[in-house]
C-alpha positions as CSV (number, residue, x, y, z in Angstrom):
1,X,10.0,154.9,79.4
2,X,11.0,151.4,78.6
3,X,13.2,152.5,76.1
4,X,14.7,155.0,78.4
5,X,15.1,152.5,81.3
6,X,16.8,150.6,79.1
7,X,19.3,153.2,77.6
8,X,20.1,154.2,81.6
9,X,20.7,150.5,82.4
10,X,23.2,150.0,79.4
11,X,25.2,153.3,80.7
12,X,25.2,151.6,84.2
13,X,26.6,148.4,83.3
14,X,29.2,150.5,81.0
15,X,29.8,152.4,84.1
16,X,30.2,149.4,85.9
17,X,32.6,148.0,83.5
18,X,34.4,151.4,83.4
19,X,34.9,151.0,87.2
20,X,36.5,147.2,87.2
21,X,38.6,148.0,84.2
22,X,40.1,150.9,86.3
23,X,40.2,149.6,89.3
24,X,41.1,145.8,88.2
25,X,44.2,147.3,86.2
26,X,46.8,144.3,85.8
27,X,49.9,144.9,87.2
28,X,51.8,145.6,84.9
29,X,49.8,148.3,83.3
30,X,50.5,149.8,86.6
31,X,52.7,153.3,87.1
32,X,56.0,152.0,85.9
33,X,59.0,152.3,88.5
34,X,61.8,153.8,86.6
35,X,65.2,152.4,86.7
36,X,68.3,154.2,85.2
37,X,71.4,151.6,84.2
38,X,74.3,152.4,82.6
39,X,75.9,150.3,79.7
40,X,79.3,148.9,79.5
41,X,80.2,148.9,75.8
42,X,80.7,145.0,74.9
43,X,79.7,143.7,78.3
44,X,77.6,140.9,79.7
45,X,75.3,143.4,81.5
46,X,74.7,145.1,77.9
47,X,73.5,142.1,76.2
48,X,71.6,141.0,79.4
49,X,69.9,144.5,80.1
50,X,68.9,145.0,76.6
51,X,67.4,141.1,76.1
52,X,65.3,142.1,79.1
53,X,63.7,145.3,77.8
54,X,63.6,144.6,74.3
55,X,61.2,141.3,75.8
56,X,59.6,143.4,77.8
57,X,60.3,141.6,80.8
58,X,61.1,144.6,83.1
59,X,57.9,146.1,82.1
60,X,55.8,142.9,82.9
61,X,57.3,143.3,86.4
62,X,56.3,146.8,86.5
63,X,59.7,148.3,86.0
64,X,61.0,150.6,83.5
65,X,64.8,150.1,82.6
66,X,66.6,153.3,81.2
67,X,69.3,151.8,79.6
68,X,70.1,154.6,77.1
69,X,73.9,156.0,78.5
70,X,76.3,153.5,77.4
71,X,80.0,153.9,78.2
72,X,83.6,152.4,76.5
73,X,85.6,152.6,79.5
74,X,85.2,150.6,82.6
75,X,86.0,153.4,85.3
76,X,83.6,155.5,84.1
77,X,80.7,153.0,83.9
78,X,81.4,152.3,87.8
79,X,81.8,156.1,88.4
80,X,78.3,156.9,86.8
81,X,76.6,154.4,89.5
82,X,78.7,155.2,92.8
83,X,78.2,159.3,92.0
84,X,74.2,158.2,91.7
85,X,73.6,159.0,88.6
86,X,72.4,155.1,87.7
87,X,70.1,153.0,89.9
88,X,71.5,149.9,89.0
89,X,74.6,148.3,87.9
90,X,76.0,145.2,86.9
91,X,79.5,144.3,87.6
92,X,82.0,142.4,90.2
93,X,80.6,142.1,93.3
94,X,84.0,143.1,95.0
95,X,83.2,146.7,93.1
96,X,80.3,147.1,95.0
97,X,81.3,146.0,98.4
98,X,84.4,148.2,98.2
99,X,82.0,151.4,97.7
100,X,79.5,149.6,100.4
101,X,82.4,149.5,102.7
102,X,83.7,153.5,101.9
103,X,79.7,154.7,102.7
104,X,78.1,154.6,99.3
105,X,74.9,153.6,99.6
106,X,74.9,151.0,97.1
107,X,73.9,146.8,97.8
108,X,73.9,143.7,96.4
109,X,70.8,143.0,95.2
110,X,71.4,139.5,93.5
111,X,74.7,137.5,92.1
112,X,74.4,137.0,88.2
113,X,77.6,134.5,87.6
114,X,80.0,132.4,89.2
115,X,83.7,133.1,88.1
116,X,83.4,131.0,85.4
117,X,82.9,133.8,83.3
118,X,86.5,135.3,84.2
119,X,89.4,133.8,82.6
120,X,93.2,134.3,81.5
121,X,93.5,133.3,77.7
122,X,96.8,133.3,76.3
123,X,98.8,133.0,72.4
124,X,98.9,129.0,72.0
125,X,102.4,129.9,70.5
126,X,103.4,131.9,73.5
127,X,104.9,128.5,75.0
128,X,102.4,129.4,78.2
129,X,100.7,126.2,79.6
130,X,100.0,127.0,83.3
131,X,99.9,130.0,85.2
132,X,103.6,129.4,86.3
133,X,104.5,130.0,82.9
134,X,103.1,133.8,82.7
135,X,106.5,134.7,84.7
136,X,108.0,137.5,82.2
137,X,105.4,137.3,80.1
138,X,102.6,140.3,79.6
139,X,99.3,140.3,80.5
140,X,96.3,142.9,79.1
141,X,93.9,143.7,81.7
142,X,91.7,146.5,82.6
143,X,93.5,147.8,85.5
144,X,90.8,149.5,87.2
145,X,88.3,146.5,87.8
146,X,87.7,144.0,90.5
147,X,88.8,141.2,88.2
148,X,92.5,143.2,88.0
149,X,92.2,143.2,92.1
150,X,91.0,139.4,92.8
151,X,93.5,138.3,90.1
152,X,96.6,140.7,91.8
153,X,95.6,139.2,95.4
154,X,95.3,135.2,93.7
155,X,98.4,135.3,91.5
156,X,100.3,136.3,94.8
157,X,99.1,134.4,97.1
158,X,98.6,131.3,95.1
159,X,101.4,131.1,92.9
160,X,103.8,133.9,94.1
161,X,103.4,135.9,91.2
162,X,103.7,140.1,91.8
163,X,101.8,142.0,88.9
164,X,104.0,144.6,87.7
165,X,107.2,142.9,89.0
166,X,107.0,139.6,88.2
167,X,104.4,139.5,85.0
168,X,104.1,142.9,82.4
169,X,100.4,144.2,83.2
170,X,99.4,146.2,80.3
171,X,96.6,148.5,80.9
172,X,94.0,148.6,79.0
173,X,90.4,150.3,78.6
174,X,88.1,147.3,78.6
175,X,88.3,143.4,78.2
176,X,87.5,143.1,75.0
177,X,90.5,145.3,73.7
178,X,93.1,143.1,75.9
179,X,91.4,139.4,73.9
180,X,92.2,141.9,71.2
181,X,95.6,141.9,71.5
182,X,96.2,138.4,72.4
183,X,94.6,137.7,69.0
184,X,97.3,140.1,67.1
185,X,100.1,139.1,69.2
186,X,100.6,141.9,71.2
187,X,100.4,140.8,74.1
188,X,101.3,137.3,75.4
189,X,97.7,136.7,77.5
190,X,95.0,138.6,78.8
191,X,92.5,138.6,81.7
192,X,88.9,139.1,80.9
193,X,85.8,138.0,80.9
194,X,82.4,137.1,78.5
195,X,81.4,137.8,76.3
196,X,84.6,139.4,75.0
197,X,86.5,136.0,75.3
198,X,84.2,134.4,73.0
199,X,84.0,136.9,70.6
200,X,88.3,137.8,69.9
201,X,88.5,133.0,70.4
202,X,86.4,133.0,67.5
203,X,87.7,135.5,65.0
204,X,91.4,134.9,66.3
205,X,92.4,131.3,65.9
206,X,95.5,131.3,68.0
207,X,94.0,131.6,71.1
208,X,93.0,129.4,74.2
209,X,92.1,129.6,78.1
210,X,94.6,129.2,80.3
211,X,92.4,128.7,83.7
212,X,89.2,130.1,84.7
213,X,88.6,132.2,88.1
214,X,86.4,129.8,89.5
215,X,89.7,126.7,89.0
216,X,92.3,129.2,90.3
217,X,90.1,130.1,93.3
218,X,88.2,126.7,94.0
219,X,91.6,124.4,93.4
220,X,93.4,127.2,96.5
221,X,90.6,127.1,98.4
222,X,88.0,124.7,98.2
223,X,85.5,127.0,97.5
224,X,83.5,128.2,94.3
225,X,83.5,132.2,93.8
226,X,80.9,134.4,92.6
227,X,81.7,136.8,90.4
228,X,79.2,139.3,88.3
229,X,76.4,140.4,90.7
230,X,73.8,143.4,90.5
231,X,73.6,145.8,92.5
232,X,71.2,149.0,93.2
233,X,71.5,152.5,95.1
234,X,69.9,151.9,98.5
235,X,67.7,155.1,98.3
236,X,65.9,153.6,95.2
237,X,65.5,150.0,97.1
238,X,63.8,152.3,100.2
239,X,61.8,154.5,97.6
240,X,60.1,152.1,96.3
241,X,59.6,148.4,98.9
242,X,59.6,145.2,96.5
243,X,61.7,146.7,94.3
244,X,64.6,144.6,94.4
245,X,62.7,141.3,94.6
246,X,61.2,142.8,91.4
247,X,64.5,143.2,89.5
248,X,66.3,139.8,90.7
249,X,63.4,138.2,89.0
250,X,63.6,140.4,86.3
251,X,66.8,139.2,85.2
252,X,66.3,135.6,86.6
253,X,63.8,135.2,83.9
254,X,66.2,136.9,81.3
255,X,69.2,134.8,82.4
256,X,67.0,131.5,81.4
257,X,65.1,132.5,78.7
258,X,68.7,133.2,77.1
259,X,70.1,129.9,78.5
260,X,67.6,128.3,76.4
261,X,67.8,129.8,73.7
262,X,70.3,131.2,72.6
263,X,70.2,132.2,69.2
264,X,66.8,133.9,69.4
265,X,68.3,136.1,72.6
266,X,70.9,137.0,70.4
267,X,68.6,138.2,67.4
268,X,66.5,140.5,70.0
269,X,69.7,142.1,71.3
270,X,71.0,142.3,68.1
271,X,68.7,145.1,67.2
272,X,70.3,147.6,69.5
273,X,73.7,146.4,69.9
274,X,76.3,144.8,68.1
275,X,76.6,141.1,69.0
276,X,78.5,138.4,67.2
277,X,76.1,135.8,67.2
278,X,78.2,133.0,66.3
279,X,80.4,133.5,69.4
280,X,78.1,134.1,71.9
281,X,76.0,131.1,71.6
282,X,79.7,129.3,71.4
283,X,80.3,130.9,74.7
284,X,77.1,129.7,75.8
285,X,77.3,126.5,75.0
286,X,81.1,125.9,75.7
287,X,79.4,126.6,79.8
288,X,81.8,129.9,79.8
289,X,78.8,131.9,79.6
290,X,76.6,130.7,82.4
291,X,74.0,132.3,84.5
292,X,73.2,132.0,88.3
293,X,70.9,134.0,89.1
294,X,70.2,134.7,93.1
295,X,68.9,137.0,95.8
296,X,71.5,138.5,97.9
297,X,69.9,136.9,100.9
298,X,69.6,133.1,99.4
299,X,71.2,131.2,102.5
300,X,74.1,129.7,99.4
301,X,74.9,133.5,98.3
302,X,74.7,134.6,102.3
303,X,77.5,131.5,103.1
304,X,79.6,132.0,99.6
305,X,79.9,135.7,99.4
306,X,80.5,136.1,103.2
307,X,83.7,133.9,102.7
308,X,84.9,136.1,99.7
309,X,84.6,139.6,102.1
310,X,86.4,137.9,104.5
311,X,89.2,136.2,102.1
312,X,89.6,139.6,100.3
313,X,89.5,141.3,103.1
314,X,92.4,139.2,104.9
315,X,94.6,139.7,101.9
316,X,94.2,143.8,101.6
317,X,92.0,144.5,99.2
318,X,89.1,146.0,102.0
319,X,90.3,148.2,104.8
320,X,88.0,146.6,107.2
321,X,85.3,143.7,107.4
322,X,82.8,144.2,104.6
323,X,79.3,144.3,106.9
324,X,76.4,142.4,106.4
325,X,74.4,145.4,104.9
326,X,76.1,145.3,101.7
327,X,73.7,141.9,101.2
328,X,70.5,143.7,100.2
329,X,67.5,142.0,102.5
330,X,64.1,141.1,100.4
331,X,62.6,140.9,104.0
């Protein structure tokens, strides 16, 4: 009997133990939310989503990203989010609140860069040394992007300059194509963004920045400007209640683990994609390719991106006054 008591006790406590394991399951051995994100071939948000899920930090957070469509052009990587096919998206926040604005239920979730990121770079032997000088000249852009539309609204109103009229816009499918060009001289300057700049500056030696975004906008206005942001489809945000706060740290995380260090960021992503190391961690370290990392309701983002509706709005490029809702609320 002793023997028997003790054989019943040992199945107890293994019962017991059963019962704390199950029912003290860590978080993030919890039912995985499932997020579906397109990739942009080349882009920021494909090194950044891929870092974070090849380090398992979505999964820590209890999210699963399914980053497995991946797309060249930049109208169809938008397209695949606003027809909601993709719960989440990076890209220019101006992208977003257009959609927001036309009844897609799409938000911003969190802002990812200032416009640092965006630049003009031209040929040094192109004789172009301020944006004045890009009169006549042609420029490479992707036509159908919100960097195209703030640059058409700032080169007008800033320095008088009509795309199409007064500088050659040359069309073309993403922004590292347009560096590209710059780098084989066929075209005089381009308008993009990073990673793309870094990677065409350092295998084509004739090329340089013009002016950033953020010192077009901030020297004409006074104020800085946002520019990549993340966004989500506002049925997945109501599905499924601490989901956003979930992602904006997701990639919060990301953003500074990369920041840090660089080269070992690069190596991880560097098994699914096709990274130039060398120029991305110039890019990094040349401050070109820097994070900022927000929630959409952060009192600075609230005061900053509220002034961009309303500038882009004043200058045509919204129909109407972007509303608040298109500033997802963790509340």
């Amino acid at each position: 009997m002793r023997h028997l008591g003790t054989r019943l006790a040992l199945v107890v406590v293994l019962l017991a133990l059963c019962a704390v394991t199950v029912a003290g399951v860590p978080s993030h051995a919890a039912p995985l939310v499932e997020v579906k994100s397109p990739l942009l071939t080349g882009a920021l948000g494909q090194f950044l989503i891929r870092y974070v899920t090849a380090k398992g930090i979505d999964k820590k957070h209890g999210v699963a990203i399914d980053d497995t469509k991946a797309f060249a052009s930049v109208a169809t990587y938008y397209q695949e989010f606003f027809q909601g096919n993709a719960d989440l998206s990076l890209g220019t926040w101006d992208s977003y609140a257009d959609r927001h604005l036309a009844g897609v239920p799409v938000q911003m979730v969190c802002t990812l860069t200032r416009s640092d990121i965006a630049m003009v770079v031209v040929d040094e032997g192109a004789g172009i040394q301020k944006i004045a000088d890009l009169k006549g000249k042609t420029l490479a852009v992707p036509t159908g992007t919100g960097t195209y539309r703030m640059a058409n609204v700032f080169f007008r109103e800033f320095y008088k300059l009509e795309f199409n009229k007064d500088i050659n816009i040359l069309n073309v499918p993403n922004p590292s194509v347009g560096a590209q060009y710059v780098g084989v001289k066929r075209s005089d300057a381009a308008l993009g963004w990073e990673p793309a700049v870094s990677i065409a500056m350092h295998r084509a030696k004739n090329m340089k920045v013009l002016a950033t975004m953020e010192e077009i906008f901030k020297s004409n206005t006074g104020h800085s400007l946002y520019y990549f942001a993340l966004a989500m489809r506002s049925e997945k945000l109501k599905a499924h209640p601490g989901l956003g706060r979930k992602i904006a740290t997701i990639f919060a995380e990301g953003a500074k683990e990369i920041t840090a260090n660089p080269e070992e960021a690069l190596t991880l992503a560097a098994r699914t994609i096709e990274v130039d190391k060398a120029a991305m961690v110039a890019g990094i370290q040349s401050g070109r390719l820097r994070f900022e990392v927000r929630p959409a309701d952060d009192p600075v983002v609230v005061r900053d991106m509220r002034y961009q509706l309303d500038f882009m709005t004043k200058h045509g490029v919204f129909k109407d006054r972007v509303p608040d809702s298109y500033l997802y609320n963790f509340q």
